[in-house]
C-alpha positions in Angstrom: -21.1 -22.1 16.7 -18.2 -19.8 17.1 -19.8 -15.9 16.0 -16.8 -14.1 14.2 -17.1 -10.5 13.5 -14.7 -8.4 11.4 -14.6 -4.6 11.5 -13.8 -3.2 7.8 -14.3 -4.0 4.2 -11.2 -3.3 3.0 -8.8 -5.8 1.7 -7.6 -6.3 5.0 -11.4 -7.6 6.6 -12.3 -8.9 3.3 -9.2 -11.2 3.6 -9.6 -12.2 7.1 -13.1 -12.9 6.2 -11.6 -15.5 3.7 -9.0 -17.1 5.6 -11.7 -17.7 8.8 -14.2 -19.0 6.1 -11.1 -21.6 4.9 -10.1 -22.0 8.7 -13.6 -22.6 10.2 -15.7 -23.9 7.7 -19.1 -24.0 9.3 -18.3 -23.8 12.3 -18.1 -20.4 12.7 -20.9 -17.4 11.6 -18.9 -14.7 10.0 -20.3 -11.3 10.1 -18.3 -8.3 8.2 -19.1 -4.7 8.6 -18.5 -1.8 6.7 -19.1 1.6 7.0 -19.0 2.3 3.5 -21.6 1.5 0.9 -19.1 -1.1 -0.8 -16.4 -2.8 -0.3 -12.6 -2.6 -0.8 -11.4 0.5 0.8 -8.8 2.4 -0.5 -9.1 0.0 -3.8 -11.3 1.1 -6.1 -11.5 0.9 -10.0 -13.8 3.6 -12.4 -15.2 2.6 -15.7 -16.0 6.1 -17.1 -17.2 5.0 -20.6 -14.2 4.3 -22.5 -11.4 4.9 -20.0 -10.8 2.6 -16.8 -9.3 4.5 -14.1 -8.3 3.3 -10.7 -8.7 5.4 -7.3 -6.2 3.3 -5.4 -3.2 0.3 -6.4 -2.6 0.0 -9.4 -2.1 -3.7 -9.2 0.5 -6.3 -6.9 3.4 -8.2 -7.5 3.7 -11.6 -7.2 7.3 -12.1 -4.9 7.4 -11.7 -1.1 4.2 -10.9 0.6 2.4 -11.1 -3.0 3.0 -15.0 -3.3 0.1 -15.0 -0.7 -1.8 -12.1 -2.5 -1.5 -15.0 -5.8 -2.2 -17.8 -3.9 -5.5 -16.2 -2.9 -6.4 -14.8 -6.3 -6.0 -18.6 -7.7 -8.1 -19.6 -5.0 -11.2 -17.5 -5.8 -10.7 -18.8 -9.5 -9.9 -15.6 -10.6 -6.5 -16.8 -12.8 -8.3 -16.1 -16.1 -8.7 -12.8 -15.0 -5.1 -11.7 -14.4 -3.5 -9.1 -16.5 -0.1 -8.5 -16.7 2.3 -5.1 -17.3 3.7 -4.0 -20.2 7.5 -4.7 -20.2 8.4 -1.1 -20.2 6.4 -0.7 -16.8 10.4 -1.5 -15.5 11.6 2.1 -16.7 10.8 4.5 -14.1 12.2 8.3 -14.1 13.0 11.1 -11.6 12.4 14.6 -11.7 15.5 16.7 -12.0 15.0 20.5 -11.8 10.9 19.6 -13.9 12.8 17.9 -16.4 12.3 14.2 -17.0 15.6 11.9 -16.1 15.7 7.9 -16.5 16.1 5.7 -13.6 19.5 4.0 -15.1 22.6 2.9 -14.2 24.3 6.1 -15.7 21.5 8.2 -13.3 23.0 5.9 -10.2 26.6 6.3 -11.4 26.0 10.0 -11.2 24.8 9.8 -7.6 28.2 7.9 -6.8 26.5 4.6 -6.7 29.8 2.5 -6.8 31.6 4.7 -4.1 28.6 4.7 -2.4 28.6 0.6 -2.3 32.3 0.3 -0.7 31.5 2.7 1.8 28.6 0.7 2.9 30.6 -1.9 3.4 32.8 -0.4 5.9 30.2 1.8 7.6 29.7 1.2 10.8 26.5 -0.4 12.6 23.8 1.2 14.0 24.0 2.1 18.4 20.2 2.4 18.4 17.4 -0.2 18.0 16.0 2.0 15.2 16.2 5.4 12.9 15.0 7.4 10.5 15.5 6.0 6.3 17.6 9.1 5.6 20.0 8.5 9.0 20.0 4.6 7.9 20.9 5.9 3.7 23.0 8.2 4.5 25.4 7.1 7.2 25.8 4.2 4.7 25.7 5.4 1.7 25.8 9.1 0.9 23.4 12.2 1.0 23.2 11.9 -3.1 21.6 9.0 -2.9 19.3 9.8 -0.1 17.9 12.8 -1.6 18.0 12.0 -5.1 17.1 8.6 -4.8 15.6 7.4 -1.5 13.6 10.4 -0.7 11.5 10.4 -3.9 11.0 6.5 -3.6 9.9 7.1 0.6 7.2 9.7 -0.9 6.1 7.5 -3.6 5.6 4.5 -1.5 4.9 5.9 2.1 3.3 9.6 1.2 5.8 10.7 4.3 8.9 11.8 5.2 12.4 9.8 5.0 13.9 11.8 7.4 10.9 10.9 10.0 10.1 7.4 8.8 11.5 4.5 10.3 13.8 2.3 8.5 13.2 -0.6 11.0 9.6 -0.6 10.1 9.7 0.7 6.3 12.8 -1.3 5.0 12.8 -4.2 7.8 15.1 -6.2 5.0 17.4 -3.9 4.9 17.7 -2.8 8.6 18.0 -6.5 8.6 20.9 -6.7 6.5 23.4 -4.4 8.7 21.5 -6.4 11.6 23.1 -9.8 10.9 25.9 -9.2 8.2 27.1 -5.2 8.8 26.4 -4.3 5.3 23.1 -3.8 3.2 25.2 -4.8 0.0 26.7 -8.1 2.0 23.4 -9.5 3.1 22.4 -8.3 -0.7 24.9 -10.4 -2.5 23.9 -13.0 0.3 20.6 -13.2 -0.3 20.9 -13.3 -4.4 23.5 -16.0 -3.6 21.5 -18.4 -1.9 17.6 -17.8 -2.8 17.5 -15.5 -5.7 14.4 -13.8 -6.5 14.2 -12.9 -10.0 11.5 -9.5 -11.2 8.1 -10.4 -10.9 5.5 -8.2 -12.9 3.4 -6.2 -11.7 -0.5 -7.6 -12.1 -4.0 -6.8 -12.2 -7.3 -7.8 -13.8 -9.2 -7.2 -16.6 -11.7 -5.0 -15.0 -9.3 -3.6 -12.4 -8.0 -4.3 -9.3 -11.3 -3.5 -7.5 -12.7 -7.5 -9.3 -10.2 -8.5 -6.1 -12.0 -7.2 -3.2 -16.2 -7.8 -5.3 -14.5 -11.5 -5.6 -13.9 -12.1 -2.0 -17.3 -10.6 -0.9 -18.9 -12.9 -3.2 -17.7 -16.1 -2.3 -17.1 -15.6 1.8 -20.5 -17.0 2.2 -20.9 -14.6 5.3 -23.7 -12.1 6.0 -22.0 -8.3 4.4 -23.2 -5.2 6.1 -22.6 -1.9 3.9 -23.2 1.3 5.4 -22.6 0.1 8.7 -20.6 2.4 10.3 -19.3 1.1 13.5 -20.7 3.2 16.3 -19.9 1.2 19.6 -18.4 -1.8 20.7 -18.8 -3.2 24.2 -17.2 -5.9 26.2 -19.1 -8.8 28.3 -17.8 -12.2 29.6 -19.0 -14.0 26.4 -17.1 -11.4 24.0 -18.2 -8.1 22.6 -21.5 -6.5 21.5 -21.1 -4.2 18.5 -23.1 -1.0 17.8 -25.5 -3.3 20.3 -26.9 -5.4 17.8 -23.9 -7.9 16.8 -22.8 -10.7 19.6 -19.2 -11.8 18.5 -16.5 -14.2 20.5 -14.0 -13.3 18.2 -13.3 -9.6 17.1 -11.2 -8.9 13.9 -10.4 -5.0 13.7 -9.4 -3.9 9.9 -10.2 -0.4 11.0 -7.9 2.3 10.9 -5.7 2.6 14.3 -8.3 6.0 14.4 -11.1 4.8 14.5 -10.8 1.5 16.8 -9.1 3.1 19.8 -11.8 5.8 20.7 -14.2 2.9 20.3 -12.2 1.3 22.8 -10.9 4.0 25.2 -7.5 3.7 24.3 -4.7 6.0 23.0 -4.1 5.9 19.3 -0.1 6.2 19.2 -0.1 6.0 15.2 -0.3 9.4 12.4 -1.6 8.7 9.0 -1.4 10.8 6.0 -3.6 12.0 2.7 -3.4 11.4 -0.4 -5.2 12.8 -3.9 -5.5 11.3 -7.1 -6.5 12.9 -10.6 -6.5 10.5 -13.6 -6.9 12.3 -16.7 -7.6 10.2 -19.7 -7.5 11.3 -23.7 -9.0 9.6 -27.0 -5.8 10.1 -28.5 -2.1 8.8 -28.2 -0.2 11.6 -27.1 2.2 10.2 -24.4 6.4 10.2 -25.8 7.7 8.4 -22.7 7.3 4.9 -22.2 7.5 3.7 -18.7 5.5 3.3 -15.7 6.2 7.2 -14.7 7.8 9.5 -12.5 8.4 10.5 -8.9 9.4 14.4 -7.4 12.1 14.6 -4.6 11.4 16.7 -1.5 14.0 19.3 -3.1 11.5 20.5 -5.6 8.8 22.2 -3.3 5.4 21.1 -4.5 2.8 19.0 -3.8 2.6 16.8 -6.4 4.6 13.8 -5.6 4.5 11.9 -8.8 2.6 10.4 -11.9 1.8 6.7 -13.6 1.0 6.7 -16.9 -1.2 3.9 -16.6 -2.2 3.8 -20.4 1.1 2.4 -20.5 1.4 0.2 -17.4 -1.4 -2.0 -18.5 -2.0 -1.2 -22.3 -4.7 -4.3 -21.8 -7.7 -1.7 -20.5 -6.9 0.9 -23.4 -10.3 0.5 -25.2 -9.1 1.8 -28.6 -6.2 4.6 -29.0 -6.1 6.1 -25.4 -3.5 8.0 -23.3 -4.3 7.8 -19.6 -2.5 9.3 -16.2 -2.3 9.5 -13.2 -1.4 12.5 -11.2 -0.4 11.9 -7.4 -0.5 15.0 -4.4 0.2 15.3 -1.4 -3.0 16.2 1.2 -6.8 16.5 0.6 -8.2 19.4 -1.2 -11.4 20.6 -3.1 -11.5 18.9 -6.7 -11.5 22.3 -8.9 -7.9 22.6 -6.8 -6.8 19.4 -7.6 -8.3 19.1 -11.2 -6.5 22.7 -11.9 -3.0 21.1 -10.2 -3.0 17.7 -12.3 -4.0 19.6 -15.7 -0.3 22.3 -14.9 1.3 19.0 -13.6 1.1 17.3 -17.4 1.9 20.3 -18.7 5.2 21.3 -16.7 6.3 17.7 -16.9 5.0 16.0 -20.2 4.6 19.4 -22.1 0.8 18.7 -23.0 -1.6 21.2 -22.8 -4.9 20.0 -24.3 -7.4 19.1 -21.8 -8.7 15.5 -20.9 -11.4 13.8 -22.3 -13.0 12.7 -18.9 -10.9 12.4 -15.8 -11.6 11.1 -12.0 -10.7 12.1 -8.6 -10.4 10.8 -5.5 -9.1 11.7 -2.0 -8.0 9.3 0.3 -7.9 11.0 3.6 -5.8 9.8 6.4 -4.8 6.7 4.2 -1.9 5.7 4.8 -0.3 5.4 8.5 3.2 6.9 9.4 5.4 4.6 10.5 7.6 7.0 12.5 10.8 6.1 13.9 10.2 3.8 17.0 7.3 2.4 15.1 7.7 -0.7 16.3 7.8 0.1 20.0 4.7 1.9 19.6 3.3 -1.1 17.8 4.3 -3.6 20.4 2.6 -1.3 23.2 -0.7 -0.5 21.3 -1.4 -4.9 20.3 -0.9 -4.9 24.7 -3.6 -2.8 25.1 -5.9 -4.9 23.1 -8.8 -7.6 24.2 -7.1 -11.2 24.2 -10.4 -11.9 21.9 -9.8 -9.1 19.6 -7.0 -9.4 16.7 -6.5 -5.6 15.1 -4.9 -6.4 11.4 -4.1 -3.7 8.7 -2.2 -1.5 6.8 -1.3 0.5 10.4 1.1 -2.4 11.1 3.2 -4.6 9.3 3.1 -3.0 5.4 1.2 -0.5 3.9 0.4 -2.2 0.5 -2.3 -4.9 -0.5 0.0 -7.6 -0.4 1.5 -6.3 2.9 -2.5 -6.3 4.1 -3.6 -9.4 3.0 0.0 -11.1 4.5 -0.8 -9.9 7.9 -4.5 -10.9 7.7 -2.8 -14.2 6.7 -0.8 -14.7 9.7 -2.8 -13.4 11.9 -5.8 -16.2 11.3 -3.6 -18.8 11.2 -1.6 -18.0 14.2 -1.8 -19.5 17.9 -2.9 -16.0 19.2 -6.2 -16.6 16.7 -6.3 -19.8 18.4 -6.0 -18.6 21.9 -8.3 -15.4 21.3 -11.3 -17.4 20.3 -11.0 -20.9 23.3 
């Protein structure tokens, strides 16, 4: 019997652990271990009486990457369970100077959106194999857009820098684009010519997006080791020896690029960044905007780096009238700091001062990994530097989001290297 060990109980190992169950059957043991004392990593939901809050995503969409994310939700039986957005999750806004402004097509004519567009088209390609998202944005498009637009979005998504982040690795579709057609808006009008993709809305489930992860651990029909922090891992001529208790021919690594190369004597070429979120929740419906929230450019200096208002994005967990946000920094710092921050944040943004009925916080440090520019060299060298019998999956390197994470666990256990690595 082949012995399969996975590293991590994040969606990343919980999803490999899945995928070898469906591939191998019972023909392979699966062992999972997890430092932590659950399971799910960075996604985590919080029922605090009345109010559900959640420490991590918010939810996935169902397009791309997420068509796996759906396919694996409706095969843990969990359809019943889905909950969808409220249409007015689609408006979005950007701060402007503190002041609330609307994601619309009047806010993208302002930032010379059309001008913009036929310049793109005669830009010219790039002379390197990769650079940063505000070189890519603005050498085709124009600084407007890059600041006002592109640099809030890059912070929003990545917690990092668009003038250090790769656009090869960040945006592949669009360094794509100029790749093969010389225009983002030709391989645009392209793509929406011969597959279009029409909006898919954003989901989750009625007890948050943490059912996803308690799902998987109960139906893998492995052996789940919590607080099993992952000490040492040793090679012999059968396979590895982990912590010196676990025998595995196959290694899966869902760790963070951090933590697995020390354990492995090897150079860990990748940065990651923290995160802190406060959700703040009221027994009253106070909130004037409708929309999914905000995000805050580079330009104004802070560390706040936006805000859902998640009492609005899924109006299905509002147990009674409820008003619920979400208040997104920069870094990791002690609670009273970050309490003190969200609580100014509502009131310099929404104009609310009365304090929250109950509220949550959580810091995810070093969560999410920098994809720098040459991110993909770097990638490339660190996977040669692996074990042929050990597959390193995760947010670190092809997507930071669950549906990027459970993708690449995807591939990678149904690809001839998983095939190879385990012979």
């Amino acid at each position: 019997m082949k012995k399969i060990v996975i590293l991590g109980g994040g969606i990343s190992g919980l999803s490999a652990a899945w995928f070898a169950k469906k591939k191998w059957g019972r023909e392979a043991s699966i062992t999972l271990l997890e430092g932590r004392p659950r399971v799910g990593g960075w996604i985590e939901t919080c029922q605090k009486e009345e109010f559900l809050f959640e420490k991590g995503p918010r939810g996935f969409r169902p397009k791309g990457n997420g068509k796996q994310t759906l396919a694996l939700v409706e095969s843990l039986g969990l359809q019943s369970e889905i909950v969808s957005c409220n249409e007015n999750e689609k408006k979005r806004y950007i701060s402007r100077k503190g002041k609330l402004v609307p994601f619309s097509p009047l806010f993208l004519l302002k930032q010379g959106i059309l001008s913009a567009g036929l310049r793109d088209l005669f830009a010219s390609r790039a002379t390197s194999s990769d650079e940063s998202i505000a070189s890519f944005f603005t050498r085709r498009f124009n600084q407007k857009i890059t600041s006002q637009i592109i640099d809030p979005l890059v912070k929003g998504v990545f917690g990092g820098n668009a003038e250090e982040l790769s656009i090869r690795s960040c945006f592949p579709t669009l360094w794509e684009y100029e790749k093969r057609h010389g225009s983002v808006v030709k391989g645009l009008l392209k793509k929406m010519k011969t597959s279009p993709s029409p909006s898919a809305p954003l989901l989750t489930f009625k007890t948050g997006m943490a059912r996803l992860p308690e799902a998987l651990a109960e139906q893998i029909e492995g052996e789940i080791h919590l607080s099993t922090p992952i000490t040492k891992i040793e090679r012999d001529k059968k396979g590895f020896c982990i912590n010196e208790k676990w025998e595995a021919d196959l290694l899966i690594s869902a760790l963070p690029t951090y933590v697995l190369a020390p354990l492995l004597a090897i150079e860990n070429p990748f940065s990651y960044t923290s995160l802190s979120m406060v959700s703040l929740g009221w027994r009253k419906k106070w909130l004037k905007h409708r929309g999914y929230g905000f995000l805050v450019p580079s330009s104004e200096k802070g560390e706040i780096l936006g805000m859902t208002w998640d009492s609005e994005i899924f109006p299905a967990h509002n147990r009674g009238p409820q008003t619920r946000v979400c208040v997104i920094m920069t870094g990791s710092h002690p609670d009273a700091t970050l309490f003190s921050r969200a609580l100014q944040s509502v009131e310099d943004y929404l104009h609310h001062k009365t304090s929250p009925d109950l509220y949550a916080i959580s810091s995810a440090y070093q969560a999410i990994p920098q994809y720098h520019v040459g991110h993909h060299e770097k990638l490339s060298s660190f996977r040669k530097t692996l074990p042929a019998n050990l597959l390193a999956i995760g947010s670190a390197f092809e997507g930071v989001g669950v549906n990027d994470c459970i993708a690449l666990a995807h591939k990678t256990l149904t690809s001839q290297n998983c095939e190879n690595a385990i012979v």
